[in-house]
N, C-alpha and C positions, 0 to 999 in steps of 0.2 A: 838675653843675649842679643842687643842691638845696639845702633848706634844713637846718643840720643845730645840734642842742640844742645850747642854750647849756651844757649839764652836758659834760665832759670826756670822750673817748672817744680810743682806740688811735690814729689819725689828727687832723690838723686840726679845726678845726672850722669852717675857712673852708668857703664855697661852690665848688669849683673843678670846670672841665671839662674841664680836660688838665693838671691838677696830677700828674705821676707821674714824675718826672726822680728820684727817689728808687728807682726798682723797674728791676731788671733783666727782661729774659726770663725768667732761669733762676728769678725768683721766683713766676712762675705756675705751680700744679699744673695740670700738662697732661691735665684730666678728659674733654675732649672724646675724644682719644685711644681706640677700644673696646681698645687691646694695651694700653693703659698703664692699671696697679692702682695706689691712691692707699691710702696707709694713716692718713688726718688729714681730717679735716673740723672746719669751722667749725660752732661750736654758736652758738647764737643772741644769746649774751653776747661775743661774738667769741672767746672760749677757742678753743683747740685739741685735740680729742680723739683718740685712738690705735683710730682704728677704719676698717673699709672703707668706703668710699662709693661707691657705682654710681655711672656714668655717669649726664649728668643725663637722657637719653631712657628707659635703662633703669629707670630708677625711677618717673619718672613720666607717660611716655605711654599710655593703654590705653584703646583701642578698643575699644566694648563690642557692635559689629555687625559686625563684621569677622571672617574665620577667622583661627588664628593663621598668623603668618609668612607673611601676604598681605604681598608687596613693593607690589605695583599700589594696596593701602589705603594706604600709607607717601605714596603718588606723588599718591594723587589728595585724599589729605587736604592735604598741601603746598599744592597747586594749588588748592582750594575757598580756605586761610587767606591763600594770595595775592589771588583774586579778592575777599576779603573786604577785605582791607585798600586793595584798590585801589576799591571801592567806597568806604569809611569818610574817602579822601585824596582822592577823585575833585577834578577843578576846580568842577564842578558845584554841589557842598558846601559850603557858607557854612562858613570858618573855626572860626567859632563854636557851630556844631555838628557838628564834629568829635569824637572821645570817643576823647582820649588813651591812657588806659585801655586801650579798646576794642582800637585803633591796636597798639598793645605785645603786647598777647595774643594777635593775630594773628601774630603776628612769633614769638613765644614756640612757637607750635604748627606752625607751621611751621619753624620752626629742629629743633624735638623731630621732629618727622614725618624727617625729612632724614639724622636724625643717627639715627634707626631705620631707616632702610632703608637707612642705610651699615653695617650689622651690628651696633649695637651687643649687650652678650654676653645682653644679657635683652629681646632685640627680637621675640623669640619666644613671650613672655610673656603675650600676647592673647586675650580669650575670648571665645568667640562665643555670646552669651547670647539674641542673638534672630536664632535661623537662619535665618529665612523672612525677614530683611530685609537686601537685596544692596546697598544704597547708604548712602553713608557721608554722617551728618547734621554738621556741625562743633560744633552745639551739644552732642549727644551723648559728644564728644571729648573723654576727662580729660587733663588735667595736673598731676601734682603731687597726683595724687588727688582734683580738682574741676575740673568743668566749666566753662567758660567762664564762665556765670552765676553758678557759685559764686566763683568766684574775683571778679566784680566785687561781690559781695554782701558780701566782706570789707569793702571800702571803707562799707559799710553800718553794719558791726558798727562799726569802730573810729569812726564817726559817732556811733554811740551810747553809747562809753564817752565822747567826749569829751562828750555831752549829760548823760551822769550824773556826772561831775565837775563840769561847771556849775551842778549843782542841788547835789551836794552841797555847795561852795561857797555857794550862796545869793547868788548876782550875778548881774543881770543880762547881757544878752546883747550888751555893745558889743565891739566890734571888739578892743580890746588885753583884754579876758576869756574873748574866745573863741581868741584868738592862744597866750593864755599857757597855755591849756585843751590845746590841741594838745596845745602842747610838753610838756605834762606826759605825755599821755598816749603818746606814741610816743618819747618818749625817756626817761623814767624809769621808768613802766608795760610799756609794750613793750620800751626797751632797743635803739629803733633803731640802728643803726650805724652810721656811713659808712666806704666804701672804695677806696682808686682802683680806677680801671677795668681795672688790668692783674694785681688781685690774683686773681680768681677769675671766670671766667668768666657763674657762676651768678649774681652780683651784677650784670650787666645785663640780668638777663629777671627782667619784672615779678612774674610767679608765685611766685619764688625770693626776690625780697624780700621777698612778703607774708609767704609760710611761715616765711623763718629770721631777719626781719627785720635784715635785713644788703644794702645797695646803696650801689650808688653816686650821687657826687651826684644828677645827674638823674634816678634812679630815685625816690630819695629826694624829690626833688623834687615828682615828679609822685603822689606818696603823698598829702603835704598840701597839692596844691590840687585833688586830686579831696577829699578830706574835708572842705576846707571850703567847696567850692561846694555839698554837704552842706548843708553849714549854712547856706550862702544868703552865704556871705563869699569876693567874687571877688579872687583873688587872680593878680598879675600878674608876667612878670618881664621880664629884660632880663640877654643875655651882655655882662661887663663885662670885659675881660684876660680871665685864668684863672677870673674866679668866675663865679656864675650869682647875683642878687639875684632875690628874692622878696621882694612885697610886697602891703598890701592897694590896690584898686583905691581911691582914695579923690580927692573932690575939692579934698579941705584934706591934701597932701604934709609940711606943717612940722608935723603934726600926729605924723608918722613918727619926728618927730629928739625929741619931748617925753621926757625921762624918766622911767621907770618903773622901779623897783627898783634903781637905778642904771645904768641898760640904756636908748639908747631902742630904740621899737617895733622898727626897722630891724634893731638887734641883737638884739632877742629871737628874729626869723624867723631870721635868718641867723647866728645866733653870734655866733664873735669876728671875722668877715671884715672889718664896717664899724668895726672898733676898734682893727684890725690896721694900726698905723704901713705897714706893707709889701705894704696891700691897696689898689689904686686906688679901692675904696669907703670907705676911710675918708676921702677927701677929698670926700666924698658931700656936698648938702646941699638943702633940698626943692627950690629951684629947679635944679639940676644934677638931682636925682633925674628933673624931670619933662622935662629932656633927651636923658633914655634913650631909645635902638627896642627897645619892649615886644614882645617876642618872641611869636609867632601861636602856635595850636596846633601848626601845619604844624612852625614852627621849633621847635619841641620835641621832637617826634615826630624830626624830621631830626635834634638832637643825638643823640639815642637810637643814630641809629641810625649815626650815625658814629663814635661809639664803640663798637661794635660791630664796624664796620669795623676800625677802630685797633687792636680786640681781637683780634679773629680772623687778622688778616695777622699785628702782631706775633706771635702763635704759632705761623702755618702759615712762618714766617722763621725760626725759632729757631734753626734749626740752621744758620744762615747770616747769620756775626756783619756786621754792617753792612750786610748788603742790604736796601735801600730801595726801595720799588713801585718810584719812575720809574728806577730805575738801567737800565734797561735804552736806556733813551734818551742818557743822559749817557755809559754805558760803550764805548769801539769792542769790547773785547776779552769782553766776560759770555760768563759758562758758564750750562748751565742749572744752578739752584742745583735741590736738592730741598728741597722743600717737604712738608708735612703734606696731602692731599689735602681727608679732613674739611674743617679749617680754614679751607683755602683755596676752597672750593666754601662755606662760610658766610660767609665776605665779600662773596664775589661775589654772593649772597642779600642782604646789606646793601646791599652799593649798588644793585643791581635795582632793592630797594623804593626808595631816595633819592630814586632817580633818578625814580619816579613822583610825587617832593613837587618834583622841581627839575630837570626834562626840558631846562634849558636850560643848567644848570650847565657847562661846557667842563672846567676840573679836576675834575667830578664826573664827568663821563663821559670824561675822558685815564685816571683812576686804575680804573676799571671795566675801558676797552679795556685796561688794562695785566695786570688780575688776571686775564683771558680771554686772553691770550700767557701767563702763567705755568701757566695750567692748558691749555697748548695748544690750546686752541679758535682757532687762528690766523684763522679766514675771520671768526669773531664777533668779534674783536679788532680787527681791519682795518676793518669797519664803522664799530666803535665811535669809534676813531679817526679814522675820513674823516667821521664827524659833528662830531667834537669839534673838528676843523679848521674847522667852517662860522661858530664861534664863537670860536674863541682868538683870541689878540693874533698879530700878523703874525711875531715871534720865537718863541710857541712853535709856530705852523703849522713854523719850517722846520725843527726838531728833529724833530716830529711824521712832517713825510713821508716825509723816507726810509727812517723804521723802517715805517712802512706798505708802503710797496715792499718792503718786508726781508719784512711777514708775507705778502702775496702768493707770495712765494716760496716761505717754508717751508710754506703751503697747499698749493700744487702737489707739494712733495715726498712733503709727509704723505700726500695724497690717493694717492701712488704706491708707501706700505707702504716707503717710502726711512728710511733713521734721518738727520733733520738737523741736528744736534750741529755738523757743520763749518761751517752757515749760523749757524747761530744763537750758535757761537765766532766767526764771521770779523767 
């Protein structure tokens, strides 16, 4: 769900946010993994180089008031960028001052925090520079070798390359000069990228895209409309099928479809998506445009972070060709598959946070109780699902309950040091 250059790139250049029917498992390098060594990384042109890459916590989480190989700094940094983001999504919160941005980074430090105190091989790597200070500040917290502030301060820089390509042009500042300003600068100048979400992990946390300039839609997305509320140009969108359109907030929409270098505005932002015979937006047009549900910050932040989800299970599954979250509901016969632990414990971090933008969601909280049975936490599973029952349709309450009665049970066994394999095959 972004907007991505109308210049040519390894991928589409539609806008899509579940365009990946082309990728297998097996084509994810599994970096999360602390046992698994990766001998290829992505350079910032999308090339492919022959060299190692750490883990992404290993390279760039570091604590600079912490001892090293503090486990409890790992647990309580997690825990402040939780509370942080449940601040920044609170209901409280007028939508419109939400800071997407913000939102993401939070989620990026706490993912890095999780994924270091699960071992990774350089999570010992910590220095403690100011000894006499025992609590951990989040602002303090690098990632990626910048601080939270730094890392929003990019969005600053690239604000200002697009202001010095307006001047060096010598145009003023309308709306399709500053559109077209963008794109030059993050897609011909920077070399942004787009990728599906199941190619690399690193390409859905915000930090990873600023640095190698490489994300996916929605990352990409949410790059140029923090730069151009920058520039004072609100820019809006709306999930259409698989794309994600972007556009500028405007009161005259036909002004969108005008052409400009044989392009109109609509396709400058979004590429070839609205020109694409085989894109429901190419049947776009300004009054259908102004038909769209303009997506909130919430629902953005929510795409984020359900691809995220979609990420991290796809992986923590891999070794278990067709097992799908709800199988367990639909199967009488499932084995416990084995799963990736990591992987599986950062989804369940993805929907947590959802679940604080969409507490009422019923498939958002079936597929959560579902990922807390996979990671054996049966008694949190069973909750999760006698709530999800309070909302679902009357057909999935009755698939729902008797696996509920099912986790009761294997709770009781667990809690008895029993192995329950034979419940959980029966």
């Amino acid at each position: 769900m972004a907007l991505i250059s109308p210049t040519p790139s390894p991928s589409s250049l539609a806008l899509s946010l579940s365009r990946t029917a082309g990728f297998r498992a097996t084509d994810c390098p599994p970096f999360l993994r602390s046992n698994v060594q990766r001998d290829w990384n992505w350079r910032g042109n999308g090339k492919k180089s022959r060299h190692g890459f750490p883990s992404m916590a290993s390279q760039s989480l570091n604590f600079e008031t912490i001892p090293p190989c503090s486990s409890n700094a790992f647990l309580e940094v997690a825990k402040l960028a939780r509370e942080k983001l449940k601040e920044e999504v609170s209901l409280r919160v007028k939508d419109e001052d939400i800071s997407i941005a913000k939102a993401l980074l939070y989620v990026a430090i706490e993912d890095e925090a999780i994924l270091a105190f699960n071992g990774d091989e350089d999570a010992c790597s910590f220095t403690e520079e100011r000894s006499n200070q025992s609590t951990v500040h989040l602002d303090e917290v690098c990632i990626g070798g910048k601080s939270m502030s730094g890392w929003l301060s990019e969005f600053d820089v690239l604000t200002k390359e697009v202001e010095a390509e307006l001047v060096q042009r010598e145009i003023g500042c309308h709306v399709v000069q500053v559109i077209e300003a963008v794109n030059t600068v993050l897609f011909e100048s920077r070399h942004f990228l787009r990728f599906p979400v199941l190619v690399d992990s690193r390409f859905s946390y915000l930090h990873h895209v600023l640095s190698s300039n490489c994300g996916t839609a929605i990352m990409l997305s949410v790059v140029y409309m923090e730069i151009c509320q920058r520039l004072g140009v609100s820019i809006v969108g709306s999930p259409l099928g698989e794309d994600f359109l972007i556009w500028p907030h405007t009161q005259t929409p036909e002004e969108l479809f005008k052409v400009s270098s044989g392009h109109s505005l609509l396709a400058v932002i979004n590429g070839r998506c609205v020109e694409d015979p085989r894109s429901r937006a190419s049947d776009l047009n300004s009054q259908s445009l102004q038909g769209l549900y303009v997506a909130t910050n919430r629902d953005i932040i929510g795409i984020a972070l359900a691809n995220l989800i979609r990420l991290h299970w796809k992986r923590a599954s891999k070794g278990n060709h067709g097992l799908m979250l709800i199988s367990p509901l639909r199967s009488v016969n499932s084995k416990d598959p084995l799963l990736r632990p990591v992987e599986l414990t950062l989804a369940i971090m993805a929907a947590e946070r959802m679940l604080l933008l969409q507490p009422d969601n019923w498939t958002l909280r079936r597929d959560y109780g579902l990922l807390l049975y996979y990671a054996r936490r049966y008694g949190e599973a069973a909750q999760e699902l006698s709530i999800c029952m309070a909302f679902a349709p009357v057909e999935e309450v009755e698939v729902i309950e008797p696996f509920v009665q099912k986790l009761h049970l294997l709770r009781q066994i667990y809690s008895l040091d029993l192995e329950p394999r034979h419940l959980a095959s029966s």
